[in-house]
C-alpha positions in Angstrom: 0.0 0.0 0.0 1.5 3.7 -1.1 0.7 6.5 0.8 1.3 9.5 -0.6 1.4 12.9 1.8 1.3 16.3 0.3 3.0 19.4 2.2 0.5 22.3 3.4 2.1 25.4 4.2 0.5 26.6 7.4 0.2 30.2 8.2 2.5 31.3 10.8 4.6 28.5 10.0 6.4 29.2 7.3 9.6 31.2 6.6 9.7 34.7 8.2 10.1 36.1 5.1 6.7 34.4 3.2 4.4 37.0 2.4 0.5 37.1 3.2 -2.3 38.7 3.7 -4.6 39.3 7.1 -8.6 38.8 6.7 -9.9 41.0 8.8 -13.7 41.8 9.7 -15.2 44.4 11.4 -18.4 46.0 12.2 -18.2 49.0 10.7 -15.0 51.6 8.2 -15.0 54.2 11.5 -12.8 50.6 13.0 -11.7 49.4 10.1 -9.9 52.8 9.3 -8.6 53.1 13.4 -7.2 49.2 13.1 -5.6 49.9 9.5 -4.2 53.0 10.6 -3.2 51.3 13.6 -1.1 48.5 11.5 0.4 51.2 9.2 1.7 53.6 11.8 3.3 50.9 14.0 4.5 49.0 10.5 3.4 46.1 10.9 1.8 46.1 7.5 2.5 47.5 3.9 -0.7 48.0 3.3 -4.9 47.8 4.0 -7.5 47.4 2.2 -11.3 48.4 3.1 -14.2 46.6 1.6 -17.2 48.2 2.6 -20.8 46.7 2.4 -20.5 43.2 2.8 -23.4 41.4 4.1 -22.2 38.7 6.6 -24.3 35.8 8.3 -23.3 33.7 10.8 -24.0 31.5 14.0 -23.9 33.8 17.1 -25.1 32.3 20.8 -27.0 29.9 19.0 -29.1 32.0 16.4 -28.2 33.0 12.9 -27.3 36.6 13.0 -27.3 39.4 9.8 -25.4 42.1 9.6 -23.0 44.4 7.0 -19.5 44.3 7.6 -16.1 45.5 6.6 -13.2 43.2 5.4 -9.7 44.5 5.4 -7.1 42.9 4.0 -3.4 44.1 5.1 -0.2 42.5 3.6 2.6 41.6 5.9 5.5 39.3 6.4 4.8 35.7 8.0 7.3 37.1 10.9 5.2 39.8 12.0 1.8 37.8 11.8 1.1 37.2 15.6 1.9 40.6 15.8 -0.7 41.9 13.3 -3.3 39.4 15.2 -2.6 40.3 18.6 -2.8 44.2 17.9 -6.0 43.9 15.8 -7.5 41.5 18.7 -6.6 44.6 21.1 -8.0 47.3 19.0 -11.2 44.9 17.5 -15.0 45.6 19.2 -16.1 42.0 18.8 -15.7 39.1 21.4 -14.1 37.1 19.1 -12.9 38.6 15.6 -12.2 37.3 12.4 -8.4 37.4 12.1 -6.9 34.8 10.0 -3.7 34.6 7.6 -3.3 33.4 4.1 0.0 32.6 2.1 0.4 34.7 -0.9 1.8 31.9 -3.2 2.9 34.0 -6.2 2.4 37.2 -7.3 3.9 40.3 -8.8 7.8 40.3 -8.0 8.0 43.9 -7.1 5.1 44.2 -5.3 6.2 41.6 -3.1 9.3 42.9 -3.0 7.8 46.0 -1.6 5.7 44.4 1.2 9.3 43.4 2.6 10.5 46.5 2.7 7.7 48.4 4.2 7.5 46.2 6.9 11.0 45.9 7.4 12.4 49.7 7.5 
């Protein structure tokens, strides 16, 4: 019998240097502009994106709730990740907030190659 096992990379645990991008929701731009800010000023990302208007529903103390949110999306290094989450989880208004990291796999060289350097100066 042949098993074959295929390699995830896992966010947060892969090189320092791997870029990715933080998803973000929050209740409304008023804290999605004081979190992005937040991130920028203390450079812990290159950049934030704001996505106003989306219509979220979800499970909340057992009842399906509806509401509009905002998604942000910042790009960062995998090295400053926990950073990124623990800051956003001190500035966020919800119990628990949606903070979760993604690997950028490939993209635009110099763009990439910027994130680095924003985040690293």
């Amino acid at each position: 019998m042949l098993f074959l096992i295929q390699a995830f990379d896992i966010p947060g645990q892969g090189s320092d240097m791997e870029k990715i991008v933080i998803y973000i929701t929050v209740g409304n731009i008023e804290e999605a502009k004081k979190i992005g800010r937040k991130l920028l000023e203390e450079r812990l990302v290159a950049c934030v994106n704001m996505i106003d208007g989306m219509q979220s529903m979800y499970w909340w103390h057992d009842a399906i709730q509806e509401d509009m949110e905002v998604i942000l999306i910042a790009k960062t290094t995998n090295a400053l990740a926990a950073k990124v989450i623990n800051q956003v989880t001190a500035l966020h208004s919800y119990e628990i907030p949606c903070i979760v990291s993604l690997p950028i796999k490939d993209g635009n060289p110099a763009f990439l190659e910027w994130i680095e350097k924003e985040v690293t100066e």
